[in-house]
C-alpha positions in Angstrom: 249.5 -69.4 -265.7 250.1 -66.6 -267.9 246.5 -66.8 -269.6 244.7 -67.0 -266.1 246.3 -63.9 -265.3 245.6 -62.5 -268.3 241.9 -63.5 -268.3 241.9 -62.5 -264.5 242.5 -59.0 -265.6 240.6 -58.5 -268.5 237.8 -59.7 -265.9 238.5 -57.0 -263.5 239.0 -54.0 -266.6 235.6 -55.4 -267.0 234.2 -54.5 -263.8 235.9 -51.2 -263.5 234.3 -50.0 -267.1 231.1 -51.3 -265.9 231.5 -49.7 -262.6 232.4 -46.3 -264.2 229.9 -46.4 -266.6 227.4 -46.8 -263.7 228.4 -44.2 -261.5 228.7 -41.9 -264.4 224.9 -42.7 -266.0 224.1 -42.0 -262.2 225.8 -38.8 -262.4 223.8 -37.6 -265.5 227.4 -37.3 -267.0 226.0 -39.3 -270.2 229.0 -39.0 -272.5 231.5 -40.7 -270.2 229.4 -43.1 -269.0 228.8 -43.9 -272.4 232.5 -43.9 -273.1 233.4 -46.1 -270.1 230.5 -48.5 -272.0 232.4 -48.3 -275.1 235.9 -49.4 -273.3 233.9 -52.4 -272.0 232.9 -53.2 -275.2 236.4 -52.5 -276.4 238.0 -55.2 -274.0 235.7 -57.5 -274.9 232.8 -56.7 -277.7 230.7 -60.0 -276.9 229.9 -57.9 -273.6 226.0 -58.0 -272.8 226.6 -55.7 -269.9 228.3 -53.3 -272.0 225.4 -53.2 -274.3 222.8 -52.9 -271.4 224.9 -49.9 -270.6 224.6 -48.3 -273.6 220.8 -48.8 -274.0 220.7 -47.2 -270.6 222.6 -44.2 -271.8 220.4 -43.9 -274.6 216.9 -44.4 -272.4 218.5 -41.4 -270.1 219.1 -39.3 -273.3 215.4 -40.1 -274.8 216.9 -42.0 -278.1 214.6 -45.3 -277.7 215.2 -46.3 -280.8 219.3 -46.5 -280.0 218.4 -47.9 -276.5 216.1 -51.0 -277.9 218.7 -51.8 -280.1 221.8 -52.0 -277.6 218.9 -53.7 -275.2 218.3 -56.6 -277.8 221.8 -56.9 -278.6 222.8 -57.8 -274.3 219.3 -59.8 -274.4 221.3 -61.5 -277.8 224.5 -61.9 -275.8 223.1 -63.2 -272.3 219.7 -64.2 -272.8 219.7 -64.8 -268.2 220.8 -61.4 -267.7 218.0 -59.8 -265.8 219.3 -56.8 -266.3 219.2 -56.6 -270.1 216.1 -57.9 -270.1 215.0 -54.6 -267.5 216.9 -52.5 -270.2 214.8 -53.8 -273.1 211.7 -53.8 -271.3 212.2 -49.9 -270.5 213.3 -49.3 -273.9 209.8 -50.8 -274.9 207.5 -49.4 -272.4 209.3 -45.5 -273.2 208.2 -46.0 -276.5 205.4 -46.9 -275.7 205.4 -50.5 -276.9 203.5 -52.3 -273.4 203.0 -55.8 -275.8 206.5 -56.1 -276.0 207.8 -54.5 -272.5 205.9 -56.8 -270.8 207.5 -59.8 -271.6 210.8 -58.9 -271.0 210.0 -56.7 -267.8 208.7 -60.5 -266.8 211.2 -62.0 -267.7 214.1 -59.9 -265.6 211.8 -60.1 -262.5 211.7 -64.1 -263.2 215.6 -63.6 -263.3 216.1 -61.4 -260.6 213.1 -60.9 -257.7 214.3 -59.2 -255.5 215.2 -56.2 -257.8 213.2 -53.5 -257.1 213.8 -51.6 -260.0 212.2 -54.6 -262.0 209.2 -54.5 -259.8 208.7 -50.9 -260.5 208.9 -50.7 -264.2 206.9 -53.6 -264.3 203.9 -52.0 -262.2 204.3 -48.6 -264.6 203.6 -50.8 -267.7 200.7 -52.8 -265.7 199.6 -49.6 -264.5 199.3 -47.7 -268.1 197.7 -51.4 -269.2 195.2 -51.0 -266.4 196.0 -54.3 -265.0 195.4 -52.6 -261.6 195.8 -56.1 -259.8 199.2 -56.6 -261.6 200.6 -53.2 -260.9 199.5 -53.3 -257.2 201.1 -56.8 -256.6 204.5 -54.7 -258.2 204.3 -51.6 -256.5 203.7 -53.1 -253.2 207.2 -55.5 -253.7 208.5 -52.3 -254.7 207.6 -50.8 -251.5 208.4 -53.7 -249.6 211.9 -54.1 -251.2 213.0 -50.5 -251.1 211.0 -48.6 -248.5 213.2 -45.4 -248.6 213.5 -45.1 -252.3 213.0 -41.4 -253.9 210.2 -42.9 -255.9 208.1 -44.6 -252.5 205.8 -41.6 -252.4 204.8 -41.8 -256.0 204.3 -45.7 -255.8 202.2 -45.6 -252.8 200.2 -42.8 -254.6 199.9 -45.1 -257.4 199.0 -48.0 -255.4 195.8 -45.9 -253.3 194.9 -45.1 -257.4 195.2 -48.1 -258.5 193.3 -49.6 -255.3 190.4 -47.2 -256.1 190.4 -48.2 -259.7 190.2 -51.5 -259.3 187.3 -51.5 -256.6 185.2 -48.8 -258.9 185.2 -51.2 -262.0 182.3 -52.9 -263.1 182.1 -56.8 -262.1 182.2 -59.1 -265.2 180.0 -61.9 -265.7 180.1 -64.6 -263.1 180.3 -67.3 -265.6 
């Protein structure tokens, strides 16, 4: 009985550092999200979301190169976490790597489709690809998913572009 409760409360420490390290990323207050990060990992260091939280820290602060490797590390941990995979697609797709975003931006949506944040990473890296098809089909979920967003306007700017690029290209060969 002991060891449930024991494992109970490690399970809701857990959440809490995750929780914190959240609201505090949200906050822009960087260093004690990534310190909340750092307890999580503390409590228990096989923690993929404690990783994905750290690469998120480092995307926010610019340092790709720290993000992608936290990212890989919670992709290591919990290969079905959408949410690492969204982490390492980002870390990708800010360095400008869209070979290797895409795949794991594909991945997280195949995990998780009804996360809009997924869908609108995903239509940025089809977008700078000039998959206009691709990043319409994103952006529109997007839209559909999270109508009020702060982002809305820029995606259905990006969609009319995207529209208007797609109908102005050149037809290929019919065979």
């Amino acid at each position: 009985m002991k060891i449930v409760l024991s494992a109970l409360l490690l399970i809701v420490a857990q959440n809490d550092f995750y929780k914190e390290g959240k609201a505090q990323l949200d906050a822009k207050h960087y260093d004690e999200a990534e310190s909340a990060f750092r307890q999580l990992l503390t409590a228990q260091e096989s923690s993929s979301k404690g990783y994905e939280g750290l690469a998120l820290v480092e995307i926010a602060r610019k340092n790709y190169d720290k993000a992608l490797e936290n990212a890989k590390k919670a992709v290591e941990l919990n290969g079905e976490s959408a949410g690492a995979h969204l982490a390492l697609g980002v870390a990708y797709a800010y360095r400008e790597d869209f070979a290797n975003a895409t795949p794991s931006l594909e991945r997280a949506v195949s995990l998780d489709p009804e996360n809009a944040s997924i869908h609108y990473q995903l239509g940025l890296v089809d977008y700078r690809l000039k998959r206009y098809d691709r990043a319409i089909t994103h952006f529109e979920r997007f839209v559909e998913l999270t109508p009020n967003a702060p982002e809305a306007q820029q995606v259905k700017a990006l969609l009319r572009t995207a529209a208007r690029l797609l109908l102005d290209r050149p037809a290929g060969p019919l065979l």
